[in-house]
N, C-alpha and C positions, 0 to 999 in steps of 0.2 A: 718304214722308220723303225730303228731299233729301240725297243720298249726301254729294255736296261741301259741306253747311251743317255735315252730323254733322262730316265730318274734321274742317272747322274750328276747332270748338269745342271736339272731343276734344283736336287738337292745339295750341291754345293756351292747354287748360287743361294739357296735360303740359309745354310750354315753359315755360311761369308756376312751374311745379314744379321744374326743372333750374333756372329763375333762381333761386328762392327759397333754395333748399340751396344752390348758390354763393355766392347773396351772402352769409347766412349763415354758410358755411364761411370766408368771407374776415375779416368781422368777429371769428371763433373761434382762426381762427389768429394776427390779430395781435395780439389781449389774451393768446393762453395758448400760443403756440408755442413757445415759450424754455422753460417751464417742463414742456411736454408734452414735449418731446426731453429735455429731464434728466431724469425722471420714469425716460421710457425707458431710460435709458444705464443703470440704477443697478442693484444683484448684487438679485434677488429667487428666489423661490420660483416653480415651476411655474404653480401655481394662480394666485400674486399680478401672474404675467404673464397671466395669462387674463384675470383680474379688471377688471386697466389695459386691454387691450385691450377687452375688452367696453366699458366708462366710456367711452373714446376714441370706441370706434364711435359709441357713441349721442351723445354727445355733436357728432362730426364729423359725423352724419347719412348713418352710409354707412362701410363695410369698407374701400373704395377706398384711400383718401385715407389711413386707417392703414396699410394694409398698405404701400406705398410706402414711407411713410416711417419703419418697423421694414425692410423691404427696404434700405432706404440707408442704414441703422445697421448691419443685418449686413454690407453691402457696405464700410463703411466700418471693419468690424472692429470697432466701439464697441462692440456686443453680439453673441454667438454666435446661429449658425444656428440653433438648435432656438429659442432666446427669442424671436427675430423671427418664427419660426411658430408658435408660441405666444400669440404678443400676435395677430398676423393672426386664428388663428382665433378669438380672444376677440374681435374687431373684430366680424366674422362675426356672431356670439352678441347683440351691442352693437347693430348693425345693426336684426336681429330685432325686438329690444325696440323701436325706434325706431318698425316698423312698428305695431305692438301699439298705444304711446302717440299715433300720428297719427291711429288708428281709435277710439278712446274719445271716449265722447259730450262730448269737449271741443274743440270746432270755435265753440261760442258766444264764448272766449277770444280769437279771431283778430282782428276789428276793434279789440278793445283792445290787443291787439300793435300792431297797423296804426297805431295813433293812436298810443299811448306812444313804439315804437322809432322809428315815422315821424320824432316831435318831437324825438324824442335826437338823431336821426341829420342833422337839419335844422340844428338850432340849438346846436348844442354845440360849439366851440370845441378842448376838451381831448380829443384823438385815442382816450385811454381808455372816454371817454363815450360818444362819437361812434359808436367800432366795439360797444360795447354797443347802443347804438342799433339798429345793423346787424343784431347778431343778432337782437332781439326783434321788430325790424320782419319780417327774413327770417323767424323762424317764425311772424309771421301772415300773412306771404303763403303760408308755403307751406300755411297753413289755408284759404286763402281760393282756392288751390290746384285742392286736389282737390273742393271745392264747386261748380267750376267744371267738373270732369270729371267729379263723378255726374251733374249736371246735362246734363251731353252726352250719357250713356249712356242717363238713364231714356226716350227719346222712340225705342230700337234695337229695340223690340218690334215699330213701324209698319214696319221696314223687310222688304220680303219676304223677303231672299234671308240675312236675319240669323238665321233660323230655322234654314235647314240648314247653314251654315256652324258655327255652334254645335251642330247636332247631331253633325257629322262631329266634330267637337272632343272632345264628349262619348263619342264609340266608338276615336277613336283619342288616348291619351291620349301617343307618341311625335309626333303632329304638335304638337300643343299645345306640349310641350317645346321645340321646336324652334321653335316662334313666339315663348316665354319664354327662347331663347337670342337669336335676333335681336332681340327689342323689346328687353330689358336692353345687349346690345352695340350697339343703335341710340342706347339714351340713356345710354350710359356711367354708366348706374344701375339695378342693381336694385331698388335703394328706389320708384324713378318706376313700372319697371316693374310692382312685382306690386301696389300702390297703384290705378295703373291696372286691373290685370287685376280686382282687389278690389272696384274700379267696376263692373266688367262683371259678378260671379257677383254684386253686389244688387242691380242693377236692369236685367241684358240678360241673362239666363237662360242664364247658361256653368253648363255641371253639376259636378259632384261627378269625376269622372272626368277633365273637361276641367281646370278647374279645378287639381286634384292637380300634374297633368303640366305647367301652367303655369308653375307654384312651381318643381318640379324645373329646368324649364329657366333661370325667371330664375336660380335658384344653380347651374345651368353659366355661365350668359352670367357671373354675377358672381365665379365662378373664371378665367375667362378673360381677362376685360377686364385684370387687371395681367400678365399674362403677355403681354400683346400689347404695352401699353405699355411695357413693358421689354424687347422682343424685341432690340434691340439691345444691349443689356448682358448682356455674360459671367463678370462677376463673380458674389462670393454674393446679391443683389441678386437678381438672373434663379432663381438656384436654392431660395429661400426660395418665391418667385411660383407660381414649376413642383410644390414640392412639394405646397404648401398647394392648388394645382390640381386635382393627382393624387389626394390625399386628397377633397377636394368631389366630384370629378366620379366617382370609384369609387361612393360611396355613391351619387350622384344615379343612377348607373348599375342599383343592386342596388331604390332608390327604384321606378327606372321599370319597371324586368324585375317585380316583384311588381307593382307596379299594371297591369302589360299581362297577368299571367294571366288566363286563362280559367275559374279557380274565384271571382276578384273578386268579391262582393257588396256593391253600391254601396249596396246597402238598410240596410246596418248604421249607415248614419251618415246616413241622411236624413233620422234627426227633427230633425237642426240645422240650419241656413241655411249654406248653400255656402261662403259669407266665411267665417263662422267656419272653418271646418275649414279654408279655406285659412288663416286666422291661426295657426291651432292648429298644422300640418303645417308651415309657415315655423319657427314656433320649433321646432319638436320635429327637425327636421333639421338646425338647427344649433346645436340641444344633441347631441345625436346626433356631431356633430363633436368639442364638450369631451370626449366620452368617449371617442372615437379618436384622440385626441392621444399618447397613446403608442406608437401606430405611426410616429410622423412623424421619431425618428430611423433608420427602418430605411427612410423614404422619402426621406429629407434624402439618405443614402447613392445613391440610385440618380442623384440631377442631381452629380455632382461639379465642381467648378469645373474649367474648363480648366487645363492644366498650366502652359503660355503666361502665361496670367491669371496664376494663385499665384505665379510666380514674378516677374512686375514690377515696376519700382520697387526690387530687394530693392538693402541698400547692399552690397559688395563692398570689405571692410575688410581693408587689406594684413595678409599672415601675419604674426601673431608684432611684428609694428610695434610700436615704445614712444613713436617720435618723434611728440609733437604734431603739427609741422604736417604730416606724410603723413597722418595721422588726421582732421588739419582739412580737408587737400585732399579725401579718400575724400566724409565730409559734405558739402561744397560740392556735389559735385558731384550730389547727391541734391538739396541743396535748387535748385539750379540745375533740374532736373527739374520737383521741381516750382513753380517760377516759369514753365515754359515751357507748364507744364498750367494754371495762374493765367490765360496771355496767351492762352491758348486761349479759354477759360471768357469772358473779357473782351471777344474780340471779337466770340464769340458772341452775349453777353447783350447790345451796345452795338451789335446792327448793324441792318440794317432789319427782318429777321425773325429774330428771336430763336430758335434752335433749342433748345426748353426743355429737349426729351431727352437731347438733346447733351450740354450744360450739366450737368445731372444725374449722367449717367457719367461727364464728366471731374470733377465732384468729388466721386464715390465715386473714380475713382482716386486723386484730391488725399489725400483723407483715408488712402486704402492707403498710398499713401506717407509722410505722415508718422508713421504707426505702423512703418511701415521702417526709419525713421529712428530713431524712438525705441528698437525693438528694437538695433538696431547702436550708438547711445549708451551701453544699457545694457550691452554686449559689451567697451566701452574699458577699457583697462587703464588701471591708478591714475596717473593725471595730477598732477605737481604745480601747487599754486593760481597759481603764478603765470603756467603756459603751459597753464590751462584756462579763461582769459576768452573767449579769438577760438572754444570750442565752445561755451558758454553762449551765446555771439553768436551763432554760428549757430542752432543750440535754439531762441532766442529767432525770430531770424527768418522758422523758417519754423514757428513756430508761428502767427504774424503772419500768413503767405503761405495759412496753412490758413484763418482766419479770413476772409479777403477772399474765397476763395473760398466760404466759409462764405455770405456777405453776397452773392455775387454769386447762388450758387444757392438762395439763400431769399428776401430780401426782396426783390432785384433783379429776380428774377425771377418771381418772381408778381406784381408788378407790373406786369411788360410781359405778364404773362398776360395782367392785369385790360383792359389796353390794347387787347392782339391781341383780345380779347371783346367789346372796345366799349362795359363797361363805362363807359367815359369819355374824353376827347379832349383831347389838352393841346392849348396855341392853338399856333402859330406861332414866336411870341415863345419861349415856353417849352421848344418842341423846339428852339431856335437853342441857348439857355441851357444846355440838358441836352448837347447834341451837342458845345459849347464847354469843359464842365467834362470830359467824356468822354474829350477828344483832349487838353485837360492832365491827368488823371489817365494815359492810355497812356503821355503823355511822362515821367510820374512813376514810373511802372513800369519804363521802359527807363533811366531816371539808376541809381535804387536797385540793377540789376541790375550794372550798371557799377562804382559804389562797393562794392556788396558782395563784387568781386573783384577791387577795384584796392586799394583801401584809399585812395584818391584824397583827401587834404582838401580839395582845392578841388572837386571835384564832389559830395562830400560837404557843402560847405559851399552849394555851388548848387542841392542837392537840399532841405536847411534851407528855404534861400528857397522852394524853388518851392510846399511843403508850405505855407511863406504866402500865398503867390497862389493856391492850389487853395481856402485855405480863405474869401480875400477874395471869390472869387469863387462861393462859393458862397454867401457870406452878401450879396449883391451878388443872386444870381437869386432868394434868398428875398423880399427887401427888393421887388425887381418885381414878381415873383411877387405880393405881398400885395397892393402897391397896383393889380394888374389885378384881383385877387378885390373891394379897395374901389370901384374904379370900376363893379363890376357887370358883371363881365366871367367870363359865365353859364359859358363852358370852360373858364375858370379857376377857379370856383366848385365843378363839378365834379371839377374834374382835380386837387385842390388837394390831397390826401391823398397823391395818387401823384406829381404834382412834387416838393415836400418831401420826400417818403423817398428819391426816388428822389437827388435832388441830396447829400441828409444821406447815404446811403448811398455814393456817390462820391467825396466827402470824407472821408468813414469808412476806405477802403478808400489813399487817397493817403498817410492820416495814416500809417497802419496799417505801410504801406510806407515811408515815409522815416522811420523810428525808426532804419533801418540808418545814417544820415548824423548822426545826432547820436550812436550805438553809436561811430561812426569818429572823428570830433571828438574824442569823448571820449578815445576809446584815444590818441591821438596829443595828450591836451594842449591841442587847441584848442579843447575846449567850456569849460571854465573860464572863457577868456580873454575869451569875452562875455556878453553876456544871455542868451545859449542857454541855458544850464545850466541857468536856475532852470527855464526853460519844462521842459527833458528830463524833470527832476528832480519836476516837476508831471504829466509822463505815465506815473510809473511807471519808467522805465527805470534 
């Protein structure tokens, strides 16, 4: 057997596998991500956070990708530490099942994904359609997946040295582990990983012992892999990661010490086929996890947030103060904050290499602070109506400023993921377009910062305008945009999902910010005085 023909095909049936659940995942999150973060945020029940979590997993195809993102709700304060490790391990649980359902004798289903989601995803128009397309296409690839890595494994019997390698496997059930924490932390999935190994106990003869120990280590590697990805964040965020770690990898610990005794009898379970018991031992360790969930606020306790951390962002509201505007100054100066974490986040996400992680913890700070804000609002003493407009203003503002960065760390940015992946290539023309809306939304940023501490009408009145030109000009790169997709113009064809949002998102974020210039108009009398009004008065303000 030719050693380098097997890698190949092993490893291109696991790449095919890591593409499929991406693309997939991307399709999932842009039809249901709005609704899966509210889902989250909302008062439940222990169990009914399991529940969501588990649906999430299976769903997202992978614990990953939840756990994250309950990690940056508790860092954001939206939900409590213990919810967000709650939901994590119900991810876990979710996960599991995923595995179960990708191994049932329903693999004949996958070319009619292939053909269905293919045609959704080709020819649909309506952006809803389309990323449904995505998902169904993605789970026949990812059937069509692992067809492609039994297939590489069944031909591992001709190879000579596959025999003892696998027997060493089968006696030492700690190296195994240890190859099931590398291979998971090599494919940023345990899902790929024990899929793969799954391959190998049906058709390349890994045993019962080997086998065990593999499992064990994919769920170290897949405790690990979010605690690495957030290694740089010291909010609650990192300490949700680290506990729901601590807890996995204890058991996987108590998992492997029993299976490396020396009373072991591997015989008790050998009238079943190897896979199965590995299916069976994946779910049953992390069910095994739902029922050690009540250890997890006596674990939550041992990662404590830094002190440093807890305290940032907090507002410092003068003593005993009655006077409005000292009270409006104190605010300002938080929301001023964070506008300065906003212009962070912004040039991060608009620059040539996007720092996603970056991005991510300044808007978990973004979000700590405006729940800082909201706590010190809620501390003012009784204001009368007529000199509590300019704090509703502010309120308003930088609920606004959370929002863009809302935009900037979601959609913004998983799209220059999509990008940095290669998923797709915008032309030339199109990066001119997005780089040109980019440098006047920045310009847009730095007006609003200005009127919202000058009280300025005329910069207020030229931040109005510029709010027009941000938006001309984005319906100006749409407009090109299109007619390069009509000419047949194949990178724009592909790239056409992430142009559009990306531009609709930049204008979203300018809009979002110059509401402060028509808030000032107004106060002073001058939005009346023209056509502005009705427009203000059409967005809500």
């Amino acid at each position: 057997m030719d050693v380098l023909s097997f890698l190949a095909h092993l490893m291109s049936g696991a790449t095919l596998l890591l593409f499929a659940v991406r693309f997939m995942r991307i399709g999932i999150e842009r039809l249901w991500n709005a609704r899966i973060r509210k889902s989250l945020s909302g008062e439940t029940t222990a169990l009914s956070l399991m529940a969501k979590g588990a649906g999430l997993g299976f769903l997202m195809q992978g614990a990953t990708v939840v756990m994250l993102m309950a990690a940056g709700l508790a860092g954001s304060r939206t939900i409590p530490l213990l919810s967000a490790a709650l939901l994590a391990v119900g991810a876990d649980f979710g996960s599991a099942l995923v595995v179960q359902f990708l191994t049932l004798p329903v693999g004949a289903i996958g070319p009619l994904a292939i053909l269905v989601g293919g045609w959704l995803y080709l020819n649909s128009s309506e952006p809803d359609r389309r990323n449904f397309g995505r998902v169904v296409l993605g789970l026949g690839l990812v059937f069509l997946s692992l067809s492609l890595i039994r297939q590489a494994v069944i031909p591992l019997q001709q190879f000579s040295g596959a025999g003892a390698v696998l027997a060493y496997l089968n006696e030492d059930p700690v190296t195994a582990a240890l190859l099931g924490v590398v291979l998971a932390l090599a494919m940023h999935s345990s899902l790929a990983a024990i899929l793969t190994a799954l391959a190998f106990a049906s058709h390349g003869d890994l045993g019962l012992i080997g086998g065990l120990g593999f499992i064990i280590g994919c769920n170290i590697g897949s405790a690990l892999l979010p605690v690495w990805l957030l290694r740089s964040d010291q909010s609650e965020a990192a300490t949700v990661a680290k506990s729901v770690a601590a807890l996995r990898i204890a058991l996987a610990v108590l998992c492997l010490a029993a299976l490396s005794l020396p009373y072991w009898n591997a015989d008790l379970l050998s009238a079943q086929p190897v896979h199965r018991v590995m299916l069976v031992a994946h779910l049953g360790f992390n069910f095994l996890l739902l029922l050690l969930t009540p250890a997890l606020p006596a674990i939550l306790r041992l990662f404590p947030v830094a002190a440093a951390d807890a305290e940032e962002e907090r507002v410092l509201l003068p003593g005993n103060e009655q006077d409005p505007r000292f009270l409006a100054a104190a605010l300002k100066g938080q929301v001023n904050r964070m506008l300065e974490l906003l212009i962070q986040m912004f040039e991060l996400a608009t620059g040539d290499a996007a720092n996603l992680a970056e991005i991510d913890a300044l808007e978990t700070r973004l979000n700590r602070a405006l729940s800082r804000l909201r706590e010190a609002f809620a501390q003012l003493p009784e204001i009368a109506d007529e000199d509590s407009h300019d704090i509703r203003q502010i309120m308003d503002f930088a609920i606004r400023i959370e929002a863009s960065g809302d935009l900037l760390s979601g959609k913004y940015a998983a799209i220059r993921r999509e990008a940095e992946r290669g998923d797709f290539v915008f032309t030339d023309a199109g990066k001119s377009e997005i780089a040109t809306l980019a440098d006047q939304v920045r310009r847009g940023i730095v007006l609003a910062r200005h009127v919202f501490w000058s009280d300025d009408t005329t910069a207020a009145r030229d931040l109005v305008l510029h709010k027009q030109y941000v938006t001309n000009l984005e319906a100006e790169s749409k407009r090109q945009h299109l007619l390069r997709v009509r000419s047949g113009n194949l990178l724009s064809l592909g790239s056409s999902d992430g142009h559009l949002e990306l531009v609709a998102a930049l204008k979203s974020i300018n809009s979002k910010l110059a509401t402060i210039g028509y808030a000032v108009l107004d106060k002073n009398g001058e939005l009346a005085k023209s056509r502005l009004k009705a427009k203000a008065l059409g967005q809500g303000l």
